[in-house]
N, C-alpha and C positions, 0 to 999 in steps of 0.2 A: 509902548509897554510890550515886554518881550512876553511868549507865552508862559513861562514858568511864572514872573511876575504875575498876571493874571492867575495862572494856580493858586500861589501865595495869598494872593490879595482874597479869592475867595471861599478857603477854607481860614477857620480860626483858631493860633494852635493854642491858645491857651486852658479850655478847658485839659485839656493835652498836658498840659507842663501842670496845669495846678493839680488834673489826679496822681501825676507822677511825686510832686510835692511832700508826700508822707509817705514814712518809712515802710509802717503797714504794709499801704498798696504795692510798693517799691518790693516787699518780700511776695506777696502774692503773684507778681508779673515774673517774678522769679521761680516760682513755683510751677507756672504755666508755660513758661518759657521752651520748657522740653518739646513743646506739641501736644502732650495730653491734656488730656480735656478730664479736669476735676468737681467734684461735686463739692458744696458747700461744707460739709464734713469729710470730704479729705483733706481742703485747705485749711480746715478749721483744727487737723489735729493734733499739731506739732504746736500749739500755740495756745497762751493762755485768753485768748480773746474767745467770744461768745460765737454761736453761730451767727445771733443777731446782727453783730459790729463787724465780724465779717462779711455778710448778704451785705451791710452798708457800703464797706468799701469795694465791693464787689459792682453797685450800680455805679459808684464816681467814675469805675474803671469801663465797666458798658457803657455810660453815657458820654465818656470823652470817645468811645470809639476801640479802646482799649482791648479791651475783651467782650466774647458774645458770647451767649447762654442760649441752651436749649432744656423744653421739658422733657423727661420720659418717666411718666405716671408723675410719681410726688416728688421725683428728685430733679433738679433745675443744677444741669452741666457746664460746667464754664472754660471758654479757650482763649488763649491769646489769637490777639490780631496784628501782628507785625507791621502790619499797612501801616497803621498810623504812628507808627515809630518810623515807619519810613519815608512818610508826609511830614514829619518835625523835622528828621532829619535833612530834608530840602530844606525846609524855613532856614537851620540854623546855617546850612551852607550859604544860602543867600546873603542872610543877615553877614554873615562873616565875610562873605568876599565885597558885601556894603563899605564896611570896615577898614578891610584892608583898602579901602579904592580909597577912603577918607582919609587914610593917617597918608597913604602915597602923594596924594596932594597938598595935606599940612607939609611932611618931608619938604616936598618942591619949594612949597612958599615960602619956608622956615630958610632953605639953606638959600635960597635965590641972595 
């Protein structure tokens, strides 16, 4: 097993794909994207969703690794974390050249 494989093998991207999964979160990541780091009501403003529903999509997006938050006094600050877009992004590189190695060998067997 090569050492990327062992990368792969022991992170999980799925929490990863399933916050990415709704649109919500998919506009917030969007939002964060710039590098600024926004408070719960700035992401909340352009939108008809609650502070509440957003704080919610906000932890899917922390707990997959997504984005991290800080406090300062009562306001809780939210950033994008690219890492773990960049961690998916091997997975799906792998998975894909999985893929392609699989249909090269159907190919061979098919035309032999």
């Amino acid at each position: 097993m090569s050492s990327a494989d062992a990368r792969i093998r022991r992170s999980d991207p799925a929490p990863i794909f399933a916050a990415l999964g709704d649109g919500t979160r998919l506009s917030l990541l969007a939002k964060l994207s710039d590098g600024e780091t926004r408070s719960i009501a700035g992401l909340s403003a352009d939108t008809r969703l609650t502070r509440q529903a957003i704080t919610k999509h906000l932890r899917v997006l922390e707990n997959a690794g997504l984005v991290s938050s800080t406090r300062s006094g009562r306001e809780t600050r939210f950033t994008f974390r690219p890492d773990a877009i960049v961690e998916v992004k091997s997975y799906l590189d792998h998975v894909s050249i999985q893929w392609d190695n699989a249909l090269s060998r159907l190919r061979a067997f098919v035309e032999r």
